[in-house]
N, C-alpha and C positions, 0 to 999 in steps of 0.2 A: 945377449943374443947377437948373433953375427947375421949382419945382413947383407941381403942376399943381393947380387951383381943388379943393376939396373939389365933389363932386355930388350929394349928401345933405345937405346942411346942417348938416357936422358942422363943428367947431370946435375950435379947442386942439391939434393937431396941434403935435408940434417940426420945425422947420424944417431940423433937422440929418440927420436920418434917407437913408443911401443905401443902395440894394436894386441900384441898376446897371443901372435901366431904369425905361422910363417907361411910358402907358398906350397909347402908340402904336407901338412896338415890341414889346411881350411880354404876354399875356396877365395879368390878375391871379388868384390865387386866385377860385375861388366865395366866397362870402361871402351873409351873411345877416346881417343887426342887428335888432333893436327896442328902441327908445330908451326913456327911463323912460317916454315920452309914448303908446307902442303903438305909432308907427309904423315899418313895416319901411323898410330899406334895405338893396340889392341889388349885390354886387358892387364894395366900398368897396376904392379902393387903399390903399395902405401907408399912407400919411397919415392916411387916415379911421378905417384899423384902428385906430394908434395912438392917434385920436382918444376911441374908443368904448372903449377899454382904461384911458387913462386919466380916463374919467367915472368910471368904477366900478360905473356905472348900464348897467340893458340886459342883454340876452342875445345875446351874439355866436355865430355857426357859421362855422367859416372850412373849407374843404377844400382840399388841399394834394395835387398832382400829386407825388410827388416823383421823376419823372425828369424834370420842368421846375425848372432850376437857380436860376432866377432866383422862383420859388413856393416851392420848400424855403428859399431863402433867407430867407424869413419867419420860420421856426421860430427860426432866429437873432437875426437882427436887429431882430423885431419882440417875440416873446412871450420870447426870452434861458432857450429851454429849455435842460435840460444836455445838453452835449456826448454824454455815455455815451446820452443819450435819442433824441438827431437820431440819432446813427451806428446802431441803431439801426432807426431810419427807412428806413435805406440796406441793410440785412442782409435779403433775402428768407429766410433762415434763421434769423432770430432764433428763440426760443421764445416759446411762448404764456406772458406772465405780465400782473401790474400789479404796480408799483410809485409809493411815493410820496415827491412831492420836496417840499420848499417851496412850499406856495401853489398848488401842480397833483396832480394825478393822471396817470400814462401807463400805458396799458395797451395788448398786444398780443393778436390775436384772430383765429385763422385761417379762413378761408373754406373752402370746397368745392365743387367744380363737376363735372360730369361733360367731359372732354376732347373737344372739337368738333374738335380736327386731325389725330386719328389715325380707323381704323378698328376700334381694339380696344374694344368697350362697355363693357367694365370699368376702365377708364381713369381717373382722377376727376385733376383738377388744383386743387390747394393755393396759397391766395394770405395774404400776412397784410395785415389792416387793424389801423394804430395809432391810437391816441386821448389827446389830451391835453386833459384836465377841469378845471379854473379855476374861481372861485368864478361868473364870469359868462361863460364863453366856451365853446368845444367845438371845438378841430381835430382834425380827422380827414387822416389821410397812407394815402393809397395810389399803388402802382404802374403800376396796370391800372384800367379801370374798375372799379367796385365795383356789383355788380348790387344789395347795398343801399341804399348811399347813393342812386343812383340812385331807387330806390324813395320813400326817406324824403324826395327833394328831391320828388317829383311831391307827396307826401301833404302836404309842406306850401304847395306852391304852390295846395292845394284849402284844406286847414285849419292858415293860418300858425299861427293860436292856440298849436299845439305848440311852437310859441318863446314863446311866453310866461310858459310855466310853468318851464323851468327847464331849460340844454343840457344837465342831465344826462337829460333824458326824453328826447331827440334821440339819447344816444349809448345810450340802452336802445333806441329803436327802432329802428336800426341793427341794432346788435349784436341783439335778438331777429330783426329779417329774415334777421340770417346766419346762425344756428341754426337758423330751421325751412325754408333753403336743406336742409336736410339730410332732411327729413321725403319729399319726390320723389323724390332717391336711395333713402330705405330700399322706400319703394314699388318703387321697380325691383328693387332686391335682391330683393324678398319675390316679383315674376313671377320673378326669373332663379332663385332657389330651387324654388316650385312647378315651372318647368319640367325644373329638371333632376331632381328627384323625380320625376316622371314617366317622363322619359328613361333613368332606372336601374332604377325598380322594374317600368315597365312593359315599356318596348321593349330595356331595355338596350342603349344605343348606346355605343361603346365610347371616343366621343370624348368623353363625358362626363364622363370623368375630368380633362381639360386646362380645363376649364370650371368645374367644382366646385376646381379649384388657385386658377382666375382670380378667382372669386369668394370665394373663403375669403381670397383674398390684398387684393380691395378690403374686403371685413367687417375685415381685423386694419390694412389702410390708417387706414382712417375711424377707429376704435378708437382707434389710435393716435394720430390729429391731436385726437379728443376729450376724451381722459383730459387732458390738463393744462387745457382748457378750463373742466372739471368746476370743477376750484380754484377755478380765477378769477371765474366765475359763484359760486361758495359765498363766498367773501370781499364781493362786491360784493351778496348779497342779506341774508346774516346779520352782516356785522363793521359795529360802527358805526363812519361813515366822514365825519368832516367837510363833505366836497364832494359827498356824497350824504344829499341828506334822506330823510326816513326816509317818507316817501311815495312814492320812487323806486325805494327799495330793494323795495318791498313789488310793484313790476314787475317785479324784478330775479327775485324768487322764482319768480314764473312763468317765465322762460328759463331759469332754474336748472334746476325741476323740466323744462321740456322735455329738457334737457341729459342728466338722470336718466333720461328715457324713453327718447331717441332710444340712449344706452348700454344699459339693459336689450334694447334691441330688439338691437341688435348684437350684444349676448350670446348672443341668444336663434339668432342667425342663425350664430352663431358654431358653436354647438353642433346645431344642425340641419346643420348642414354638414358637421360632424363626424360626426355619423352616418349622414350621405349618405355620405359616403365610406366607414366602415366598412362599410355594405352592401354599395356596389361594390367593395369589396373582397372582401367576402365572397362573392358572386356570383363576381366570377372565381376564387378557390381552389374554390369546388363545380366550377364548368365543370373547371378544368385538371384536380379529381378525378375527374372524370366520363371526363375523356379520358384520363390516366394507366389510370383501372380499364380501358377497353377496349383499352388499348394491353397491359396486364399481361394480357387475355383472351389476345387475337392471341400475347401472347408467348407463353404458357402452353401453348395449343392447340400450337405451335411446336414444342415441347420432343419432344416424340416422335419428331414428324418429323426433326429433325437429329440425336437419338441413334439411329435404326433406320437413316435413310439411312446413316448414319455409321458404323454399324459395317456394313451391310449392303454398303457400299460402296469395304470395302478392298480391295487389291488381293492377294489370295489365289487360289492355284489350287482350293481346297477351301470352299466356305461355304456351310453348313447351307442347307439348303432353298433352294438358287440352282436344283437343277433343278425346280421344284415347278411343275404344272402352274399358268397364271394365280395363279402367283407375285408377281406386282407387283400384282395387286388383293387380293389377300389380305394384303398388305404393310401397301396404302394402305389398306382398311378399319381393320387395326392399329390403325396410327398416328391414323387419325380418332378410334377408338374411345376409344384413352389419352389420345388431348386432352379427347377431353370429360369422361373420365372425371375425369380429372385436375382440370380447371374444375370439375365439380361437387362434387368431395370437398374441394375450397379453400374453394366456399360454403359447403358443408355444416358446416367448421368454423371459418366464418368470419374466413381468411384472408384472404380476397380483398373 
């Protein structure tokens, strides 16, 4: 395969290197360079990467599709990360951790979105962004687009500078846009909480309960994809760490501590929710006692009338006071009489 002219004016490439495509059938990774000189370059194929890798010089950013076969392919055959690292890359289940190999840093770092394809609002979809840190490089592997990377490429197409300082302030900016990705969400939680406080304390709707499920279940969602997050932001602002200088880390602290927040807040929404629901709960045990007491009245009242009809009502040729003039309103006065009578001597010693 003949390859193809360096277009940055880079040099030193090896001649041996195959990826199994060229610049005019498959796209190449994004990419970003600045050489020892300042000047950026844009976009560099396989060649040029190798090139800038083996300067030593520069601060490289490569970003990597990884359901483009011939872009993952890089991770291989260009930077020779390990195996257990790329596969990996491939697992949309991995866990959130870092870890550290030879010469790099890899770390896993999950995302969160609120679900645009369904109709349920409580919905959030989970993505993972990974990162491999080098003493002068920075790939980043996602699946989907990545609404931070995204972010961090427009901020430095305004203020490349931020290459200049060092890819590990690129994988802090990143990875801080994906964290306070989280700060919208808890805003929405804290309306979808005030309203359903309202809706229980004030109006008591009864659908309210399916809603206060839905929401306690995206609070323990989110919680859950945060907590191991927590770690890896505490390792990356306090552990000294080779491939992160200690002016890097000292950014790191601030994501950390947002990390700390956006969890207390979750706590916090945790337990408000918990006792939304214990009201609504408690609200409907008062109702069904409130309806059980007038149903034990009605019975109550009852009781005379079925023991008088009942015995009044056998089938005897002889029973007491059957000729009695306006016999059946003398009956039913009775009978009214010992129901109530009955009702009030129940309150009166608070039985009832």
């Amino acid at each position: 395969m003949t390859a193809p002219a360096p277009r940055n004016g880079l040099q030193g490439a090896p001649a041996n290197i195959e990826l199994g495509y060229t610049a005019r059938d498959q796209a190449f990774p994004r990419s970003l360079y600045c050489d020892a000189d300042g000047k950026i370059h844009q976009d560099l194929d396989p060649r040029e990467l190798v090139a800038a890798l083996a300067s030593g010089v520069g601060d490289l950013w490569v970003d990597v599709d990884s359901t483009n076969r011939h872009q993952h392919a890089v991770l291989e055959k260009i930077f020779h990360f390990h195996p257990l690292a790329i596969e990996d890359t491939l697992n949309p289940a991995s866990r959130v951790k870092q870890e550290e190999y030879d010469g790099y840093l890899f770390a896993i770092v999950r995302g969160v979105r609120f679900e645009d394809e369904t109709d349920d609002p409580y919905d959030i979809k989970t993505y993972n962004q990974y990162f491999f840190l080098g003493k002068n490089y920075l790939v980043t592997v996602h699946a989907e687009p990545s609404p931070s990377i995204i972010e961090v490429a427009h901020r430095l197409e305004r203020t490349p500078d931020l290459l200049l300082r060092h890819p590990s302030r690129i994988m802090h900016a990143i990875m801080d846009a994906q964290v306070d990705a989280y700060f919208p969400i808890l805003d929405q939680i804290d309306e979808f909480v005030d309203g359903l406080e309202e809706r229980v304390f004030a109006s008591f709707e009864e659908g309210a309960l399916r809603d206060i499920f839905a929401v306690k279940r995206l609070v323990l969602g989110l919680r859950r994809h945060l907590t191991p997050q927590r770690d890896v932001f505490n390792v990356f602002a306090n552990r000294p760490m080779a491939l992160l200088p200690p002016e890097t880390q000292v950014y790191f602290r601030d994501v950390y501590d947002h990390v700390l927040r956006i969890n207390d807040s979750l706590d916090t929404y945790r337990e408000l929710l918990s006792s939304t629901l214990d009201s609504y709960l408690s609200q409907i045990s008062n109702r069904l006692g409130k309806i059980t007491l007038g149903l034990s009245v009605v019975a109550t009242m009852s009781i005379p009338f079925v023991v008088i009809s009942g015995m009044w009502g056998m089938n005897f040729e002889h029973i007491p006071f059957s000729g009695v003039h306006n016999g059946f309103w003398w009956m039913l006065a009775l009978q009214l009489g010992l129901g109530v009578a009955l009702v009030y001597g129940l309150r009166k010693w608070r039985l009832m």
